[in-house]
C-alpha positions in Angstrom: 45.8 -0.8 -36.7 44.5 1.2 -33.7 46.2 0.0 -30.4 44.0 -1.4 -27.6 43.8 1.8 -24.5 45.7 -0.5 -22.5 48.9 0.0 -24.9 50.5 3.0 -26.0 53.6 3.3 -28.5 56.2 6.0 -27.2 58.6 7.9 -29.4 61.9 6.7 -27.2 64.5 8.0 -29.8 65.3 9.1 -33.4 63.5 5.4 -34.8 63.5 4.0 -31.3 59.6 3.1 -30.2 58.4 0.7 -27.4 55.2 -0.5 -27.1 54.1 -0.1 -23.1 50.8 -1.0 -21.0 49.1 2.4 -19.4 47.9 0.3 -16.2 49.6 -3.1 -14.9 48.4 -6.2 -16.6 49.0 -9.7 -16.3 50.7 -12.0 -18.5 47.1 -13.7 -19.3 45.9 -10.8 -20.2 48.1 -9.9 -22.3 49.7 -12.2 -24.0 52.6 -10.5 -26.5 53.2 -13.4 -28.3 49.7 -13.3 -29.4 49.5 -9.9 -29.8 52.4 -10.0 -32.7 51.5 -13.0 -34.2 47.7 -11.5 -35.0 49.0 -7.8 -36.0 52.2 -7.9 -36.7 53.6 -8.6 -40.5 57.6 -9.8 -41.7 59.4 -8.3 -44.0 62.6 -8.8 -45.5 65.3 -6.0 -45.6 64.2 -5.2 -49.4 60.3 -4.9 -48.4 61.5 -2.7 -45.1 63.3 -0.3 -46.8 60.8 0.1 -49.7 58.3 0.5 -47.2 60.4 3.1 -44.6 63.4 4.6 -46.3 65.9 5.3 -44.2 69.2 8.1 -44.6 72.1 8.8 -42.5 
């Protein structure tokens, strides 16, 4: 999913990322409630590791 060029994710850490605005926006704008429930998906601890393995 290609983010909006108001947002930008940002490699914080080793699996840290945070999902930012570029320019200031206002909560009616953006709304990231919304935002989540239209892109974003659940998965349960099974699916997540299937889908990004993770080793110490």
């Amino acid at each position: 999913m290609p983010l909006p060029p108001s947002l930008i994710l940002l490699h914080e850490d080793s699996d840290d990322y945070s999902l930012e605005c570029t320019e200031p926006v206002t909560l009616d704008a953006f709304n990231a409630t919304d935002f989540i429930n239209e892109y974003g998906r659940k998965l349960n601890k099974e699916q997540l590791d299937e889908e990004f393995p993770y080793t110490i």
